[in-house]
N, C-alpha and C positions, 0 to 999 in steps of 0.2 A: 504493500500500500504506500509506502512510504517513500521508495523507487517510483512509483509511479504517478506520484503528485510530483517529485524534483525531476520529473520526465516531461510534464504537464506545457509548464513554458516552453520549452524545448521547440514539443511539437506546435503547440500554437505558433511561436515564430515561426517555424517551417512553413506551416497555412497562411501564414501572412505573406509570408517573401512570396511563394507559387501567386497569392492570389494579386499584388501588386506588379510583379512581373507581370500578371494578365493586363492590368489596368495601362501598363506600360505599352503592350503591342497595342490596344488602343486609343492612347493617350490623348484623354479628352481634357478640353479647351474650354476654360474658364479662367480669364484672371491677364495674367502679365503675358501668357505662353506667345504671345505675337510678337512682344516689344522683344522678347531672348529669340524670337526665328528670326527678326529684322535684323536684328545685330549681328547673327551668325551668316547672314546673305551679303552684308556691308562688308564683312570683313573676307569673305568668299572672293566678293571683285576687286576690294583694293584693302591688301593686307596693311601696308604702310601709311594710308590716307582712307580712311571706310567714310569718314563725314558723320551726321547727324545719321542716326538709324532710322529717324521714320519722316522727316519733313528734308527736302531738298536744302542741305546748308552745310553748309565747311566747318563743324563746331564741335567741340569733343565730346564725350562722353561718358559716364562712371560705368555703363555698362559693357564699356571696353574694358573688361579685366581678363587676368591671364589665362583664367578657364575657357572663357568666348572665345580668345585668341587660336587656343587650341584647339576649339571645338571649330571656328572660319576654317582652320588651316587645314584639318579634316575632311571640311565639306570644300573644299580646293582642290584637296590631293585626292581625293575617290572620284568625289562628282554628283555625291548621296546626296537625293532631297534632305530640305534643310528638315522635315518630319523625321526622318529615317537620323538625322544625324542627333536629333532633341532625344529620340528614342534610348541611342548609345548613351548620351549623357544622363537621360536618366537610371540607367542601369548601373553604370560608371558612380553616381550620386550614392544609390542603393547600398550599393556596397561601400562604399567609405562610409558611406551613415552606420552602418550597421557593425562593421569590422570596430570603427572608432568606439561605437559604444559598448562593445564587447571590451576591447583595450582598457578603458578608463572606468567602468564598472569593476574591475577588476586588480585597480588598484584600491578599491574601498571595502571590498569583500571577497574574501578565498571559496564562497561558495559557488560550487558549479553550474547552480541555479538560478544565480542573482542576475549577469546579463541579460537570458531570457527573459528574466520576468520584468527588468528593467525597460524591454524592448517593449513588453506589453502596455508596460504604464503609461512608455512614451507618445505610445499610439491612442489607446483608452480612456488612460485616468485625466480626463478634461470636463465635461461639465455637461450638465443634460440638455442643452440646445447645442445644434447645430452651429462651427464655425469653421473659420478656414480661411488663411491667410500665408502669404508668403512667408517664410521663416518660423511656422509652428509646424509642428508636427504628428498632429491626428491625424488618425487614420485617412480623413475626406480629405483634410487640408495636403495632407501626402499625397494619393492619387491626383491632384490637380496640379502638384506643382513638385513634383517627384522630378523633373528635368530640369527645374531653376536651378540660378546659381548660388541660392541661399539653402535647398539641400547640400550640395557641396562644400558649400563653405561651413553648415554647421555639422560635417561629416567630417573635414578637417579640424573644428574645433574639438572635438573629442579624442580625435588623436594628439592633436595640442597636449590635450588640458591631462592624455594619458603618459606622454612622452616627456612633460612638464613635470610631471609626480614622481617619476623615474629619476629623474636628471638632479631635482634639486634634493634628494637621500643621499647621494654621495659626490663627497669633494671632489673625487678623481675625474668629472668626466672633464674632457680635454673643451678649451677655446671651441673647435668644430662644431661641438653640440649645441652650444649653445649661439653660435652662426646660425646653424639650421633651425634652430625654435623660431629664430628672429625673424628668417625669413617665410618661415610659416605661416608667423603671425602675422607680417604683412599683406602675405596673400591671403589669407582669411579675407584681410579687410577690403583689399582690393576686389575681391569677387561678390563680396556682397558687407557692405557697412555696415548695415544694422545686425545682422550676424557677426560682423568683427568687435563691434560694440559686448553684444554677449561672448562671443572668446576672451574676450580681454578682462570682462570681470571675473570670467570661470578662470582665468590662468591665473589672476592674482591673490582669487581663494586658495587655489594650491600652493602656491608661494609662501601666503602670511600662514597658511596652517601648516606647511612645513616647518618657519622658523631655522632655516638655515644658517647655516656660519658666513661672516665677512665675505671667505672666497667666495661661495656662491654667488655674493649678491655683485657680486662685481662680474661675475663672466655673467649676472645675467644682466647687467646695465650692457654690457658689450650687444649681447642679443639683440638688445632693445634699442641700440645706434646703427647693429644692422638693420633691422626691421624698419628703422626711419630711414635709412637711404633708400631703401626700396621703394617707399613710398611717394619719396623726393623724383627720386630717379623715372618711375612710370609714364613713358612717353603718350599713354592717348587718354589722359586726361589730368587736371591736377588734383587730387588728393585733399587737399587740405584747403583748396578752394570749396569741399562743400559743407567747410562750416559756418558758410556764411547762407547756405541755404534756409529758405522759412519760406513765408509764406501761403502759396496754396499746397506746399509739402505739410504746412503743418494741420490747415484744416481736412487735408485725405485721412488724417490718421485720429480725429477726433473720436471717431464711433471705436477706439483700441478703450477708451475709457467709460463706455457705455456697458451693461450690462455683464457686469463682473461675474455677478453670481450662477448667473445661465451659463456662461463659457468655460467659465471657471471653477465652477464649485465644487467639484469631487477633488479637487488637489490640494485642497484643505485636510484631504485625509495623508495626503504626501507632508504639510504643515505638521499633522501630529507627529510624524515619525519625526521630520528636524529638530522640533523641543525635546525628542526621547535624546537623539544623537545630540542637542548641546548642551544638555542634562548630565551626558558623559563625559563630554571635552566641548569645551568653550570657543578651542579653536579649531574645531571641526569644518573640511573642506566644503560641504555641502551648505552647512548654515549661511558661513561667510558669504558666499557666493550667492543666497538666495537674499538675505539682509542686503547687499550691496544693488543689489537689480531691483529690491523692494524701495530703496531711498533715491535710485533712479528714478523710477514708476512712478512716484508721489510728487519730484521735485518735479517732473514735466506735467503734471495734471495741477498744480499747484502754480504754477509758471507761464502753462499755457501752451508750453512746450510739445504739444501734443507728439509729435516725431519718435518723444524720448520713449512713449508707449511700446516702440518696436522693440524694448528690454524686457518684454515678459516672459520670451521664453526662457530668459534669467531665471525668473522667479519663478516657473513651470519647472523646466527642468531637473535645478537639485530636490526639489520637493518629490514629484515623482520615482525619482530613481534614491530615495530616500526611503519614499514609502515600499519600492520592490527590496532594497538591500535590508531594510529591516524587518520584511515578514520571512526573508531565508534565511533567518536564525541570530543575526546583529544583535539583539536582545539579550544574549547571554549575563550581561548587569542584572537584570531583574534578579535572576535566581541568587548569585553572589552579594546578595544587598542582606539576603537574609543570614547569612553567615557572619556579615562585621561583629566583632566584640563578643563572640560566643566563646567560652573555655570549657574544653572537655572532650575526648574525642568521642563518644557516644552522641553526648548532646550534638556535637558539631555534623555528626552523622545525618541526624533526626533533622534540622533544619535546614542542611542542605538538601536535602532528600524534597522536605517541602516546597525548598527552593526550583529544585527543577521541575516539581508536579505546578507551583504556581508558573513557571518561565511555558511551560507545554499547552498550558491553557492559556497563556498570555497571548501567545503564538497562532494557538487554534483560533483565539477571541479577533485578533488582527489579521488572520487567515480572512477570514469572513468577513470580517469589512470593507476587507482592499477588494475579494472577489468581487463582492456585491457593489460597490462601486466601478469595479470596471467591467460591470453587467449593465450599469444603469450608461457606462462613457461609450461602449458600443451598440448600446441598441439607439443610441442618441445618431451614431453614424453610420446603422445598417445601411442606408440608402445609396453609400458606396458602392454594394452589392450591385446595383444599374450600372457603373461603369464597364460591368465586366456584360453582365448578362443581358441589359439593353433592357429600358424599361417596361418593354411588354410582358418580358418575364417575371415579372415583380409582383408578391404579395399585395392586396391596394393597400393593405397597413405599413407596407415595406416604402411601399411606391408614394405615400405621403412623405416620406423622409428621402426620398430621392430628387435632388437638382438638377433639371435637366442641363447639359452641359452645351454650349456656345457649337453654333453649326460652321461659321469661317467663311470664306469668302473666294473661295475654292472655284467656286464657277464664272468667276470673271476672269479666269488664268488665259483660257482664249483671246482674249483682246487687251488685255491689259498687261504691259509687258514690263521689265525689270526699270527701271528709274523712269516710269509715266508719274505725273500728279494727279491724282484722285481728289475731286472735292466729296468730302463725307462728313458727318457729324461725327460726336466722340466715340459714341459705341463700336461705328464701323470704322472710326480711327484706329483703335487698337487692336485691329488684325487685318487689316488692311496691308499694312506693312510689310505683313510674316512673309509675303508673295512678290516680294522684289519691288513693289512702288512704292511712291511716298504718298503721303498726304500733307495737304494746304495745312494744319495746324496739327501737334502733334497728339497722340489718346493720353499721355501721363502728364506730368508735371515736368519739365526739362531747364534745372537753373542755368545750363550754359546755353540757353538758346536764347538772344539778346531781345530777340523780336518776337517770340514765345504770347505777348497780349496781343499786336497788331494783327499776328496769325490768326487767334480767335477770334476777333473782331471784326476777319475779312470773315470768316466761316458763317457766322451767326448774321451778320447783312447777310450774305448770300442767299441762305435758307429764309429768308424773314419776307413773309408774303405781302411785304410794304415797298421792299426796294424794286427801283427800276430797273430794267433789263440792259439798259446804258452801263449802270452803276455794277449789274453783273459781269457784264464782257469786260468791265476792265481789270475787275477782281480774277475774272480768267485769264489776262493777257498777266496781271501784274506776277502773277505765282506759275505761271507757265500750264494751265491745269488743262488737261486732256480729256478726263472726264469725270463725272459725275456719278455717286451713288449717293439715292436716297429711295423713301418710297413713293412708289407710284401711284399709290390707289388713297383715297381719302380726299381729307379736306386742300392737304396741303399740292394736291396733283395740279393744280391751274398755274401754282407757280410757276410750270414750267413750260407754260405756252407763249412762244414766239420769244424764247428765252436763247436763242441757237443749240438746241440741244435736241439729240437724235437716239432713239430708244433701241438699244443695241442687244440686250439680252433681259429677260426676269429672272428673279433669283427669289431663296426660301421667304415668307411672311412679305411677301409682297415688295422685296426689295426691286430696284430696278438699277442697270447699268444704265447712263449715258451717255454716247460721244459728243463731246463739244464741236459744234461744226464752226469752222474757220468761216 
């Protein structure tokens, strides 16, 4: 029986990897997945100079990092659609996530069961409503963005933050190592920021709760002047220009502070285990790390800072895998509490005895918790289930917690060719791109894009069933735009008579291509 509960996680991970692998060959499209196929097609035609990924303009970009790089050079050297090449990367993501968390779980617990069940947590123990967001990690929020580059990079910080734990236990390791952490941690942050933001807390909890000697701390300030040149040094974009971003960056991220307890609330049970673990040691890895990403989280909701929200998987993270490493047996205190200050070895028999009969039901009693919470964190995100099986297959009680996933823009590939300009609104902006054009204004927020409001300004005249068709041609000549998506049918269909626009193909919900006639 008892083999076959520490077998338990095991196979659940096993079910998990097969059934995300699936979710992978059909890698469905909700979310950023167009602005990472644009980037990987910019950097496909000009490795050295790619431009803006989604709007025609000579401007850098943060999504130029060294993962993209690799992934352009790829889709260069094969010739693989940029689907097929997202595909690789999220496999390539998979595994670093999952290797890393195996790694660095395992420097907090010798049990052969704790990674697994860590793996469990990270996917489950989130909160009884539905979420999903770049850089978490639930189950849904995984299948949608299992090929970003904020998997990756938070698959590098677990190797970080395992290689981190390693290095700073003993004096001897040479200069080299701690090169290498440096330059890790640069690319962290270069692939994705707000994931380098939570490496950087997770690396400095290992750090203060190691408590190392002098030497250490000096080959790792070394690290850390590597890790700044790299940062300095990165030619397609600058680094440390985006701290001066705000703005409409910070209102995207408002709703990160909305509705805690729905998204969040089972990982209050990850909370109980960190007070067990700093109940034990004060400088415990996990605490630290969750305490720092917590006075993050507060200072940007109290600030206004709304951005600073992107540090919750800080505060997710050691709590979950708190709550796995302490229901595989970390508890061993409890029983030893009852033994201090007992004389005798009989008596000291007798109450140890009791000790481990209370530490076995302490276990059984937190056994059951953590299940039943990550019974209530997966049925919250059955709906994943549709990714693989396609909604027709679906329970209708299943099929209510299913989102239907973004159809793309796929059937304009016939006529609309790699650098054309597409005028579209934001929705169809942000995959519009994934297929080699641009668009008139960009679908995200982009701070090195100087003219970034004149963009939206042309868009919105355009679409605006007040402006003249004068004031529209020249909106077409000024942005060079070729054509047009919007919909056809409705109210807004008359805008576009005697507009010079020619109806070239229909497309899903009533969209329609135009070509603009010269």
């Amino acid at each position: 029986m008892r083999v076959a509960l520490r077998a338990a996680p095991s196979a659940a991970v096993a079910v998990l990897l097969v059934f995300l692998l699936l979710v992978i060959a059909r890698l469905p499209w909700a979310g950023d997945l167009g602005m990472h196929a644009a980037t990987i097609e910019r950097l496909r035609h000009d490795l050295l100079r790619p431009g803006n990924p989604l709007v025609d303009a000579d401007t850098p970009s943060p999504y130029y990092s060294p993962w993209m790089v690799v992934l352009g050079c790829l889709a260069r050297v094969t010739g693989a659609s940029v689907f097929v090449v997202l595909r690789i990367a999220a496999v390539a993501g998979l595994g670093l996530l999952v290797t890393g968390v195996w790694r660095y779980v395992r420097t907090l617990s010798p049990h052969r069961a704790a990674p697994a069940l860590a793996l469990v947590c990270l996917l489950f123990l989130w909160g009884p409503q539905l979420f999903a967001w770049s850089g978490f990690l639930g189950l849904n929020s995984l299948a949608l963005t299992v090929s970003y580059p904020s998997v990756f990079a938070l698959g590098l910080a677990f190797h970080l933050w395992a290689w981190l734990a390693r290095a700073v236990g003993r004096t001897n390791r040479g200069w080299g190592v701690w090169a290498g952490l440096g330059v890790l941690w640069a690319a962290i942050l270069l692939c994705h920021q707000f994931s380098g933001v939570v490496a950087s807390l997770g690396a400095l909890a290992v750090v203060a709760a190691a408590r190392p000697p002098g030497v250490v701390w000096r080959r790792l300030g070394a690290g850390l002047l590597v890790g700044m040149v790299v940062l300095w040094v990165w030619p397609y974009y600058d680094f440390f220009a985006l701290f001066g971003a705000g703005g409409e960056l910070e209102s995207v991220h408002r709703g990160l502070y909305r509705d805690l307890a729905g998204r969040f609330g089972l990982v209050l049970v990850g909370v109980v285990a960190l007070g067990l673990r700093w109940w034990r040691d004060r400088w415990d890895p996990l605490v630290l790390f969750f305490v720092s990403a917590v006075a993050v989280f507060v200072a940007g909701g109290v600030t206004g800072h709304w951005s600073w929200g992107r540090v919750l998987p800080g505060v997710v993270i050691p709590a979950q895998v708190a709550a796995a490493v302490e229901a595989v047996g970390a508890v061993g205190a409890v029983g030893a509490v009852g033994a201090v200050g007992v004389v005798g070895v009989g008596r000291t028999t007798e109450v140890r005895a009791r000790g481990v009969r209370r530490e076995r039901w302490w276990r059984v009693g937190w056994g059951c918790v953590l299940a039943g919470a990550l019974g209530v964190g997966a049925w919250a995100q059955v709906g994943t289930v549709g990714y693989v099986v396609g909604r027709g297959a679906l329970p209708g009680v299943v099929e209510a917690r299913y989102r239907e996933p973004w159809v793309g823009y796929h059937w304009i590939t016939p006529w609309v060719r790699y650098g054309d300009v597409v005028m579209a609104r934001t929705g169809a902006a942000r995959q519009i791109p994934a297929y080699g054009a641009y668009t008139v204004a960009p679908g995200y927020p982009d701070f090195f894009l100087p003219d970034e409001g004149r963009r939206e300004v042309a868009v919105r005249r355009y679409f605006d069933v007040g402006t003249s068709v004068g004031e529209r041609r020249e909106i077409v000549r000024g942005y060079g735009v070729r054509w047009v998506v919007d919909r056809g049918v409705g109210a807004g269909a008359g805008v576009w008579r005697g507009a010079g626009l020619r109806v070239v193909a229909r497309g899903p919900g009533g969209q329609v291509l135009y070509a603009v006639v010269p």
